[in-house]
C-alpha positions as CSV (number, residue, x, y, z in Angstrom):
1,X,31.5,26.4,-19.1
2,X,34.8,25.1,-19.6
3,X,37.0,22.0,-20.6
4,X,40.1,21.9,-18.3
5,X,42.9,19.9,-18.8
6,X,45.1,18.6,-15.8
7,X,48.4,17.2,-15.6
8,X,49.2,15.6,-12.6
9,X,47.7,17.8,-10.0
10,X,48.1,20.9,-12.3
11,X,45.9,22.7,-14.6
12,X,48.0,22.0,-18.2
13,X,45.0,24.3,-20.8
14,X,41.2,25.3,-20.8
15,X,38.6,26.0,-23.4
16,X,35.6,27.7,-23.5
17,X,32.8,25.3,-24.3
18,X,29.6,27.3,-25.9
19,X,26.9,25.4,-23.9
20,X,26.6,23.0,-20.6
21,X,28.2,19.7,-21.3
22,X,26.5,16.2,-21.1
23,X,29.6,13.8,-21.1
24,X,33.5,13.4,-22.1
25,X,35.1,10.6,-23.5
26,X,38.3,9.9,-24.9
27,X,38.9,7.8,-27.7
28,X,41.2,6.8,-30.4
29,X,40.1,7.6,-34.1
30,X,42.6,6.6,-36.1
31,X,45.5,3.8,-36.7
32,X,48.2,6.4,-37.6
33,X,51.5,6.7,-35.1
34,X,51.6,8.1,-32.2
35,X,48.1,6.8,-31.7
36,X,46.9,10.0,-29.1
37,X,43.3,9.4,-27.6
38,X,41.1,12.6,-28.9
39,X,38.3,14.0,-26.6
40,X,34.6,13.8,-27.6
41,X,32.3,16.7,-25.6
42,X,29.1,16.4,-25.7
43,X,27.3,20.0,-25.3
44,X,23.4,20.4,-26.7
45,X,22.9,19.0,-30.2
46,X,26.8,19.0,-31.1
47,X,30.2,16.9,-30.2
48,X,33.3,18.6,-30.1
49,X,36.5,16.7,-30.7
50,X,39.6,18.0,-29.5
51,X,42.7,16.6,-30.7
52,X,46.2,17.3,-29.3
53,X,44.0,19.6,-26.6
54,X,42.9,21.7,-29.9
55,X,40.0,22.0,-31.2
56,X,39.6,19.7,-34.3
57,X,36.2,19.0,-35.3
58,X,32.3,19.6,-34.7
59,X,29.4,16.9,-35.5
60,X,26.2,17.8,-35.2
61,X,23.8,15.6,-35.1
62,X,21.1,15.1,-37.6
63,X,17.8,17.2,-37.9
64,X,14.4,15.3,-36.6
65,X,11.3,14.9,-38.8
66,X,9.2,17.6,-39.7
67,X,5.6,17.2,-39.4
68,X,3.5,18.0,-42.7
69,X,1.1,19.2,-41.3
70,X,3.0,21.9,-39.7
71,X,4.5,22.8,-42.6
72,X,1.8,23.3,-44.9
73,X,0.4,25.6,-41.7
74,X,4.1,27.9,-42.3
75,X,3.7,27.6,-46.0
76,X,0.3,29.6,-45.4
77,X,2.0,32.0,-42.8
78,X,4.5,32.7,-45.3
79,X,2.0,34.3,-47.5
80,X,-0.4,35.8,-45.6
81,X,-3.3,33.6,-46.1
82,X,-3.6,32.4,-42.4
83,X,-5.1,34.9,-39.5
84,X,-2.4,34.2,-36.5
85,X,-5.5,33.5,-34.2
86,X,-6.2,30.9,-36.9
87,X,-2.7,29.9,-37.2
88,X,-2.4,29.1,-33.4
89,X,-5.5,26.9,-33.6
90,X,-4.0,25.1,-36.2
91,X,-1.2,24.5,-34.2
92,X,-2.8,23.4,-31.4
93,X,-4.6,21.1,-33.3
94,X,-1.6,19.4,-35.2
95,X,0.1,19.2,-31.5
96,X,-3.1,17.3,-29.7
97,X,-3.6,15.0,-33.0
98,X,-0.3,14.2,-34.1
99,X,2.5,11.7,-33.2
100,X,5.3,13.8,-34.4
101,X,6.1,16.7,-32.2
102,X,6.0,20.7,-33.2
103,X,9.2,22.1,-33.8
104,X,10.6,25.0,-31.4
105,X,9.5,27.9,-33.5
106,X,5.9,26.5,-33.5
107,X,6.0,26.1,-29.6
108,X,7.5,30.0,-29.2
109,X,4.7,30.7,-31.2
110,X,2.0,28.9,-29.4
111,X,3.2,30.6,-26.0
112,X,3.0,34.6,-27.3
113,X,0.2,36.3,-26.7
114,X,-2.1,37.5,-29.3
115,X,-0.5,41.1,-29.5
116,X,2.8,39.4,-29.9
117,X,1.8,37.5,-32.3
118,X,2.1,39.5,-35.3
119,X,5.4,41.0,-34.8
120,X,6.8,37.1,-34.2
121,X,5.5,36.1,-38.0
122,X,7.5,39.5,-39.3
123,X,10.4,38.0,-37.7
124,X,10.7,34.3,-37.9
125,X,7.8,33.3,-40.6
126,X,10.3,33.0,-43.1
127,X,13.2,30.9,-41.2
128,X,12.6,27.5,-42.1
129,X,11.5,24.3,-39.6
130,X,14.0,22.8,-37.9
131,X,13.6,19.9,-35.2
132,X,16.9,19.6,-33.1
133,X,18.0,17.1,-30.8
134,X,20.3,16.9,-27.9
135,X,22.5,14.5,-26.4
136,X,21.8,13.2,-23.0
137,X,24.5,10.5,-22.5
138,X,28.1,9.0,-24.5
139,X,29.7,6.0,-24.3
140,X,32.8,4.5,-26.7
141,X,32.5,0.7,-28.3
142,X,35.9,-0.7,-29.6
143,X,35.6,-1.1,-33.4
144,X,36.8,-4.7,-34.1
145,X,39.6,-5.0,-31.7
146,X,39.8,-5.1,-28.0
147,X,43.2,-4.0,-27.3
148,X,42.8,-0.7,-25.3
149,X,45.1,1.5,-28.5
150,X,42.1,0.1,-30.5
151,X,39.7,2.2,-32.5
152,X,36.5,3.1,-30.9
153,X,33.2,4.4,-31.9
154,X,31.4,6.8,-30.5
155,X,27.7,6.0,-29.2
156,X,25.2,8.8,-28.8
157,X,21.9,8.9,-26.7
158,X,19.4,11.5,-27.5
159,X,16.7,13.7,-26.3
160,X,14.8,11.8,-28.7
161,X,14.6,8.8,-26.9
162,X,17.4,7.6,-30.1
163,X,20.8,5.7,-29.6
164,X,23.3,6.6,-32.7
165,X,26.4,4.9,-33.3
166,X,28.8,6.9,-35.1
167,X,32.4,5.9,-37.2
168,X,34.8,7.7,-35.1
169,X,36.7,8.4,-38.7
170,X,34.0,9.3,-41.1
171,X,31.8,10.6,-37.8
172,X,28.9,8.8,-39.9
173,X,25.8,7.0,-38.7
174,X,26.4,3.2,-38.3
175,X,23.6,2.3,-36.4
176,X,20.6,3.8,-35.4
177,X,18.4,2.5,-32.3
178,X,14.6,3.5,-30.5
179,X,14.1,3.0,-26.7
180,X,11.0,3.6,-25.1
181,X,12.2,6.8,-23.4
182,X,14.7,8.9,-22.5
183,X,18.4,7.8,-22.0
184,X,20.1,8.6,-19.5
185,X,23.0,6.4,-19.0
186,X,24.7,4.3,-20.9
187,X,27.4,1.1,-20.8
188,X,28.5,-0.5,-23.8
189,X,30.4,-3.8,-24.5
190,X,31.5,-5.9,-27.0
191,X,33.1,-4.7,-30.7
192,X,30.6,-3.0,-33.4
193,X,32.1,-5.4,-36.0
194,X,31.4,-8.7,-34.2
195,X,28.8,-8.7,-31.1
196,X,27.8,-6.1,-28.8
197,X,25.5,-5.3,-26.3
198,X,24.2,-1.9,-24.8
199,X,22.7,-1.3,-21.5
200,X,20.9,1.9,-21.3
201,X,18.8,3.3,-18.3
202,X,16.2,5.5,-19.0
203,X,14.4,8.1,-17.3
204,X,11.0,5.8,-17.2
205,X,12.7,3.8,-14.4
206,X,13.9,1.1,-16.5
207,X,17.1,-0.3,-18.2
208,X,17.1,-1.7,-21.7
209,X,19.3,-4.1,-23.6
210,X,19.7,-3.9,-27.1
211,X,21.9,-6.1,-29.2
212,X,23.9,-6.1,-32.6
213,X,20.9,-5.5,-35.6
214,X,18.2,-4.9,-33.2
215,X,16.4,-1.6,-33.6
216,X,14.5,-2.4,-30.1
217,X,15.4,-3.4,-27.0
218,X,15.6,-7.6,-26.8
219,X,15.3,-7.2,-22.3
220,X,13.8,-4.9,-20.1
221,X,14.5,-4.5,-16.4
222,X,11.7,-2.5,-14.0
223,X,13.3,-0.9,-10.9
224,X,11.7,0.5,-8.3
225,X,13.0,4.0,-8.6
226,X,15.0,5.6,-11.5
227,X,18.9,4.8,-11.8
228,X,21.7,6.9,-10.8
229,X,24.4,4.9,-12.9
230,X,25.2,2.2,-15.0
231,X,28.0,-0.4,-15.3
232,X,28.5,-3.6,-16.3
233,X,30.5,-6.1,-13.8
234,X,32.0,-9.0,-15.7
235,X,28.4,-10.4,-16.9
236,X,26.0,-8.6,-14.4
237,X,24.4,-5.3,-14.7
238,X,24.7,-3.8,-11.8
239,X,23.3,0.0,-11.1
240,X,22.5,2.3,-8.1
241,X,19.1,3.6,-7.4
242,X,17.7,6.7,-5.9
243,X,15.9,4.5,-3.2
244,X,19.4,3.8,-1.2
245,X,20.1,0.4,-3.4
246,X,22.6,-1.1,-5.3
247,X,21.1,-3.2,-7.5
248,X,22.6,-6.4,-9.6
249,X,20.8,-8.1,-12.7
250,X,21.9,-10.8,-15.0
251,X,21.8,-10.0,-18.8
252,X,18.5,-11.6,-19.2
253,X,17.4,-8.9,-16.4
254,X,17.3,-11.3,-13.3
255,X,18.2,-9.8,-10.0
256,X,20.5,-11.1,-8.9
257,X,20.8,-9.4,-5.1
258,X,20.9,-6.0,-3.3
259,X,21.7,-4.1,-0.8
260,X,21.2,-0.9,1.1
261,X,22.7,1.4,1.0
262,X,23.0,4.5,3.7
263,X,23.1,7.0,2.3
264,X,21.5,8.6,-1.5
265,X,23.7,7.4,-4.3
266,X,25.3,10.2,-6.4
267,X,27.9,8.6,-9.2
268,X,28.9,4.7,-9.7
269,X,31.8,3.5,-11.6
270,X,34.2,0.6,-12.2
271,X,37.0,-0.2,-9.7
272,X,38.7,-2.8,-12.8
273,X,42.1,-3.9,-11.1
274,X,43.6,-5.5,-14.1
275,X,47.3,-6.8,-12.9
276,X,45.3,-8.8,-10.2
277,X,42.3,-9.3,-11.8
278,X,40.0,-7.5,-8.9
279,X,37.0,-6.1,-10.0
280,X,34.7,-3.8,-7.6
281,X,32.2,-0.7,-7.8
282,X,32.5,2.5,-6.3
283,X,29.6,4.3,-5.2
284,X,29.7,7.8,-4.0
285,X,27.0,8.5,-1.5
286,X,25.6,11.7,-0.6
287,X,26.8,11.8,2.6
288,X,30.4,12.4,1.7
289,X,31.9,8.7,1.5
290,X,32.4,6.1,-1.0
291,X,31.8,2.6,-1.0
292,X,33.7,0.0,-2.6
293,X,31.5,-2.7,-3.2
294,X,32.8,-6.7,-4.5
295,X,29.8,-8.1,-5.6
296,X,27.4,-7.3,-2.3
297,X,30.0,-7.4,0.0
298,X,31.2,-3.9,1.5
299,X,34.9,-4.3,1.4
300,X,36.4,-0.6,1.9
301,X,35.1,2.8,2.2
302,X,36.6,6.2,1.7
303,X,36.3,9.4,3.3
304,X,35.9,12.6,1.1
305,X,35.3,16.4,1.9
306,X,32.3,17.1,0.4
307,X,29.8,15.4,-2.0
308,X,31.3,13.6,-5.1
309,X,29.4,13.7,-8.4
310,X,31.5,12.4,-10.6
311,X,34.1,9.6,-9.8
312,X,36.7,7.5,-12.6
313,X,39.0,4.7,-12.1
314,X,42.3,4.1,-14.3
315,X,45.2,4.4,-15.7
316,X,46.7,7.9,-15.4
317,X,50.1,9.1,-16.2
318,X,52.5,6.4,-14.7
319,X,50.0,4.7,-12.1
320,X,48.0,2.2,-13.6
321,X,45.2,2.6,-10.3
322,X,44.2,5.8,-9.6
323,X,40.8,7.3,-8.7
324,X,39.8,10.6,-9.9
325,X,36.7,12.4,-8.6
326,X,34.7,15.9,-8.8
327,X,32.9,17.0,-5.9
328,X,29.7,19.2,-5.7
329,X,32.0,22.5,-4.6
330,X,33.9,22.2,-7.7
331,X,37.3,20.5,-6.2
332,X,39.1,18.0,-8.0
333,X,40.2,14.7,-5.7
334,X,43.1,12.6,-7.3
335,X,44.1,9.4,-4.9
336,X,46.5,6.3,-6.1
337,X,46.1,2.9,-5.1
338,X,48.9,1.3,-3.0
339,X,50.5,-1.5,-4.8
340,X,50.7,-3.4,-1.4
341,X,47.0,-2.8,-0.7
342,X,44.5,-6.3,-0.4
343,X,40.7,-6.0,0.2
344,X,40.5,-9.4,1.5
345,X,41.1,-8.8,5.5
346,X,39.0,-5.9,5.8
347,X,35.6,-7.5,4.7
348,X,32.6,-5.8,6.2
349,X,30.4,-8.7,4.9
350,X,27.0,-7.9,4.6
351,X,25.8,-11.3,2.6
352,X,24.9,-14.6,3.2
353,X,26.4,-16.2,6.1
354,X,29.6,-18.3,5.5
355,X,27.6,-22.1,6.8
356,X,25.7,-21.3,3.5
357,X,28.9,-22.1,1.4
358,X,30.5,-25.3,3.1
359,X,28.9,-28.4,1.2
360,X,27.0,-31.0,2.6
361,X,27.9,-34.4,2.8
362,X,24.8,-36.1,1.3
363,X,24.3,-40.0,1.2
364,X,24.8,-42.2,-1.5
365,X,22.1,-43.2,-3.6
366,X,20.6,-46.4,-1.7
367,X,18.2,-49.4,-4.0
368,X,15.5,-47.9,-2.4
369,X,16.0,-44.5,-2.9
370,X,16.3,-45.6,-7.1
371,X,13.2,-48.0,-6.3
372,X,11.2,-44.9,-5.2
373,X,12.4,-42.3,-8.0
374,X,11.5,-45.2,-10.7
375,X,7.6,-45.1,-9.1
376,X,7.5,-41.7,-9.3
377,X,8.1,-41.1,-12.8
378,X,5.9,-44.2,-13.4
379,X,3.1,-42.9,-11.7
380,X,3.7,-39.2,-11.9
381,X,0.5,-38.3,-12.8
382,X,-1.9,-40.5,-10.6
383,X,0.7,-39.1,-7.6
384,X,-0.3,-35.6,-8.4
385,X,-3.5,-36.5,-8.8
386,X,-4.0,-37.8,-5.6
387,X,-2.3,-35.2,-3.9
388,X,-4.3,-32.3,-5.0
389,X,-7.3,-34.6,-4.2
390,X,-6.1,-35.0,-0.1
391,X,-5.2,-30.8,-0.4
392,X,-8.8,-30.1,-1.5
393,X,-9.8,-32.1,1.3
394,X,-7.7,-30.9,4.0
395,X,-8.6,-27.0,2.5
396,X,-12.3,-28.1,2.6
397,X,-12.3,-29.1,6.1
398,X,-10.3,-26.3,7.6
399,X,-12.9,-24.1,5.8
400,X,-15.9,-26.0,7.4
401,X,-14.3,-25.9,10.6
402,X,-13.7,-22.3,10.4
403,X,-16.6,-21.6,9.4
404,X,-18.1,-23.4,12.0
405,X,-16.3,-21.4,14.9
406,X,-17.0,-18.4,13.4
407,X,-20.7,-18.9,13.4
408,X,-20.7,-20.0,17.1
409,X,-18.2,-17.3,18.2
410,X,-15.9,-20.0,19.2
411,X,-12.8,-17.9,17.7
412,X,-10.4,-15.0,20.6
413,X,-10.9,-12.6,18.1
414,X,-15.0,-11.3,17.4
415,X,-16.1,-11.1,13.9
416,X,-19.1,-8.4,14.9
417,X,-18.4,-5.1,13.1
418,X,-19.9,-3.3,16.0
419,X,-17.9,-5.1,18.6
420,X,-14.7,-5.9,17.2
421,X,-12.7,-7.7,20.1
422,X,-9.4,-9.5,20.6
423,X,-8.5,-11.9,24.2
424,X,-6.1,-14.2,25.2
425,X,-5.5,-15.8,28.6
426,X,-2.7,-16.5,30.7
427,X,-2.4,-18.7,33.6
428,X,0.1,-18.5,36.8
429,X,0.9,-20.5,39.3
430,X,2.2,-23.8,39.9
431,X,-1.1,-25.0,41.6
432,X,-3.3,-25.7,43.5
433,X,-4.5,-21.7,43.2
434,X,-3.7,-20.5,39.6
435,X,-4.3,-16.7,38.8
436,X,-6.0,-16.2,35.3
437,X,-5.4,-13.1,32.7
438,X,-7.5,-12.3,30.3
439,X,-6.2,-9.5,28.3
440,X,-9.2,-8.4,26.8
441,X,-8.9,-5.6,23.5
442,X,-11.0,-3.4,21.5
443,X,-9.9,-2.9,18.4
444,X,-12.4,-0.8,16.9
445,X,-10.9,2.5,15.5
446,X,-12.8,5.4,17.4
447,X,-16.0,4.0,19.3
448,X,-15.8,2.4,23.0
449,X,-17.6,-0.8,23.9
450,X,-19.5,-0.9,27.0
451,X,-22.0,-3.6,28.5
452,X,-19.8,-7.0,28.3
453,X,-20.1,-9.5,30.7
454,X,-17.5,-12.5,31.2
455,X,-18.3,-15.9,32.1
456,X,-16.1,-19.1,33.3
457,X,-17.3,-22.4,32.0
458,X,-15.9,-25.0,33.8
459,X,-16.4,-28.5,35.7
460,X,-17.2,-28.0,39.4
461,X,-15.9,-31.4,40.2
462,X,-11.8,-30.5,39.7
463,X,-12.0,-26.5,40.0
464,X,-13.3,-23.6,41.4
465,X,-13.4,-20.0,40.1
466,X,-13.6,-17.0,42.5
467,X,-14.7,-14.9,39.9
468,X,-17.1,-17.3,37.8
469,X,-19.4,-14.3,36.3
470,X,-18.4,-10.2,36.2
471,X,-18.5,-7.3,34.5
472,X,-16.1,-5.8,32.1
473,X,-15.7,-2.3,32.4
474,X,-15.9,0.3,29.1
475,X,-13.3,-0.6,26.5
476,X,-11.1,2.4,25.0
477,X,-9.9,1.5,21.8
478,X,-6.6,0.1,21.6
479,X,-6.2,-0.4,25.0
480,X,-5.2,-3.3,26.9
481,X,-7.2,-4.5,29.7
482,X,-5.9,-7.1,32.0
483,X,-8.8,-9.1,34.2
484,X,-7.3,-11.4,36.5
485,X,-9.4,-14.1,38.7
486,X,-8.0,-17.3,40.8
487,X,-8.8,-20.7,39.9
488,X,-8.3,-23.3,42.5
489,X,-7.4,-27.0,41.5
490,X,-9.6,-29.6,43.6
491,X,-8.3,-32.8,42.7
492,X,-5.6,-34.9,44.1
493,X,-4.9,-36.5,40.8
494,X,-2.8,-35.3,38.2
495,X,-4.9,-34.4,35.7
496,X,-6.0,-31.1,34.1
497,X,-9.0,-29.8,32.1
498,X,-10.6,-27.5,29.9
499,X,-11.7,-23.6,31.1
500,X,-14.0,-22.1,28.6
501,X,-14.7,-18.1,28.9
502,X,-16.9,-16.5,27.3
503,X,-17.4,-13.0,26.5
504,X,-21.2,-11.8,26.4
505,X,-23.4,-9.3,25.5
506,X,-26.3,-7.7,27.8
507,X,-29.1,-9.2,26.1
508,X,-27.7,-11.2,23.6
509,X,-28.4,-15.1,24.0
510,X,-24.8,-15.9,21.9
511,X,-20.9,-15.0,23.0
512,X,-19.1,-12.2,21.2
513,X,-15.9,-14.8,21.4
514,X,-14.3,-17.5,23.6
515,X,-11.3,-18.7,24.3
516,X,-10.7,-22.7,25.6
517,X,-7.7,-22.7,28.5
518,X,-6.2,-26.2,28.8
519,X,-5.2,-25.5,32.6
520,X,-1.8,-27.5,33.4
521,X,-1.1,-30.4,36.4
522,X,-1.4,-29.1,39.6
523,X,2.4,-29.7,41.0
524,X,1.6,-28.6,44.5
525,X,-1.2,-31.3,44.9
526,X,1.1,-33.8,43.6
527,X,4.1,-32.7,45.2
528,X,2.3,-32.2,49.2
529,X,1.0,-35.8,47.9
């Protein structure tokens, strides 16, 4: 574990870190010439700030709340009035009962084994209680100014489900904030002096907003899977998921839109093109390419060699756009951004189409159309009165009516549990012989039908069915069976009527279902006519 420096493409100095780190920033401290950006590492409970690449100074951050309870059990250990059998119960106790969590020594305790136990309270019954934290994410917020050779704080999520804010001089607590869990990214904005805002995804699957002076979060925003980054994009909150989105939400936590994406998401940051005021996301997938999103539109992608996991856009040494990135192997990816480059031709759009954007030309307002909206905002009420009236109706009668067909197994689909059945027909031909399809379904889930019977009703006077009355053979569920028959058209006139079939049961007086066919005009009577 170690903090390497590079300059250019060069490694410039290294330092041993003593545990895994959670985040790096850089960020000014103080006013005093040459103003040089020191480096905040986050690693466990403590921040180390390097300045001129040296080591300079450690925070750590403050101890959590001891539980009384707990304590008053140690105070006992300490002088041999408690049994260690005893004392685990006790702890057990205090750690189904109470709000406040055990401390670590209390949990290695409660995980020994009785013969274990006694040689532990020799050891540590004498160490006192200590509940540390650790830091999960870091983010800067500009002090009072927004110049970029301003003075920045230095924000802090914990283990603790706690956001700190800290003076980057002092290294003091400003402000102190609770979130309903865990944080686990975080995106600030604003100054700490005037107005800012924090967005903070946590490992619940949500993202918070919290405000200047509020201790809780003022919005919340439900995705559907947890978050994989965090940025803000001019006034949007925008934020990849684990479910193959990129997400974007107003401040208010509105989405906004978003799009899939094809591959699992793996870092997000700001593409901020400053001299021409371009502003895009990067999203490193996991199939080793990144995106570069404006807005939802997919306007350039880049090829890596393996996996990125980490990926910055900037300012660094002379060129004002460069992207760095760290890839899963370990390599170290440094590319600059032409000065000539546009991301205007190459659109791969992926939105709304274009049609959607061109204006219409509406009307102008006619005396009648002002008539009309003067009546309605007389008569608002009565309007919507009446309306809801005629809906009831309408609702009532297509009930009624439904109801009705069900009852008399009027309905192509069978409302039996123990024959569930589907038909529709088809006719062919031009005339005077049509060839009828029924394709007749049984849409039970393992048991076949047998025993149905199909029947033509029709009048005698303009058709004739070669098939008026046959069996249907056993039904396989899921299956489609075509029956086919030939109608013949008798008339000379061009008109059609109504075919009624009915599906039956052996021994049943009323039809499973039925289906009406409204045959068309013979064209070959009228046409030999």
């Amino acid at each position: 574990m170690k903090l390497k420096v590079y300059q250019g493409t060069g490694l410039l100095s290294e330092n041993a870190l003593p545990d895994l780190p959670a985040s790096v920033v850089a960020f000014l401290m103080e006013q005093h010439e040459p103003r040089t950006p020191a480096v905040a590492v986050a690693s466990g409970p403590f921040i180390y700030v390097y300045k001129n690449l040296r080591p300079y100074f450690k925070f750590t951050l403050p101890p959590l709340e001891i539980n009384p309870l707990e304590e008053g059990v140690w105070e006992q250990a300490k002088e041999d009035q408690a049994d260690p059998l005893v004392l685990k119960e006790m702890l057990e106790e205090i750690r189904e009962k109470s709000v406040v969590p055990l401390s670590v020594k209390s949990l290695m305790f409660l995980a020994l084994d009785p013969p274990e136990m006694d040689s532990f309270l020799d050891q540590h019954k004498l160490l006192p209680l200590k509940r540390q934290t650790v830091i999960t994410c870091m983010a800067t917020l500009k002090k009072n100014m927004v110049d970029e050779d301003a003075i920045s704080c230095l924000v802090i999520g914990m283990e603790s489900a706690e956001i700190l804010v800290l003076d980057p001089e002092a290294f003091t607590v400003l402000a102190k904030m609770v979130l309903p869990s865990v944080p686990a990214f975080l995106d600030v904005t604003g100054q700490f002096d005037v107005e800012y805002r924090l967005t903070v995804a946590c490992r619940n699957g949500c993202i918070y907003v919290l405000r200047r002076d509020s201790k809780r979060p003022k919005y919340c925003i439900e995705l559907s899977s947890h978050s994989v980054g965090l940025i803000w994009v001019q006034k949007n909150i925008v934020t990849a998921c684990s479910d193959e989105t990129l997400r974007a939400y107003t401040q208010k936590g509105k989405k906004l839109w978003t799009v899939q994406l094809p591959a699992p998401p793996t870092a997000l940051s700001l593409m901020d093109q400053k001299s021409r005021g371009f502003q895009a996301v990067l999203v490193a997938l996991a199939n080793v390419e990144v995106h570069v999103y404006r807005d939802k539109n997919l306007v350039d992608i880049i090829q890596t060699q393996d996996v990125v996991t980490s990926i910055c856009f900037g300012r660094y040494g002379r060129e004002d756009n460069t992207l760095v990135m760290t890839t899963k192997g370990g390599g170290l990816i440094v590319k600059i951004l032409k000065r000539t480059a546009t991301f205007d031709g190459g659109n791969i759009f992926v939105g709304a189409p274009v049609a959607q954007s061109i204006k219409l030309s509406l009307p102008k307002k006619t005396q009648l159309y002002v008539d009309q909206t003067l009546r309605e905002r007389e008569s608002g009420v009565a309007m919507h009165q009446v309306f809801q009236r005629d809906l009831n109706r309408i609702r009532l009668t297509a009930a009624r009516a439904y109801a009705q067909v069900l009852e008399c197994n009027q309905a192509p689909v069978s409302e039996s549990l123990q024959e569930p059945l589907k038909m529709n027909a088809v006719v062919q031909g031009m005339g005077p012989t049509f060839k009828v399809i029924l394709h007749l379904q049984n849409a039970s889930a393992t048991r076949a039908i047998i025993g149905l019977l199909i029947n033509f009703e029709y009048d005698e006077n303009f058709y004739s069915v070669e098939r008026p009355f046959f069996k249907a053979p056993m039904l396989v569920p899921g299956l489609n069976y075509p029956l086919s028959t030939f109608v013949e058209c008798l008339s000379d006139k061009a008109i059609s009527d109504v075919i009624k079939v009915f599906v039956l049961r052996e021994g049943l007086r009323d039809p499973l279902l039925s289906v009406h066919i409204n045959m068309p005009v013979s064209e070959g009577l009228v046409m030999s006519g």
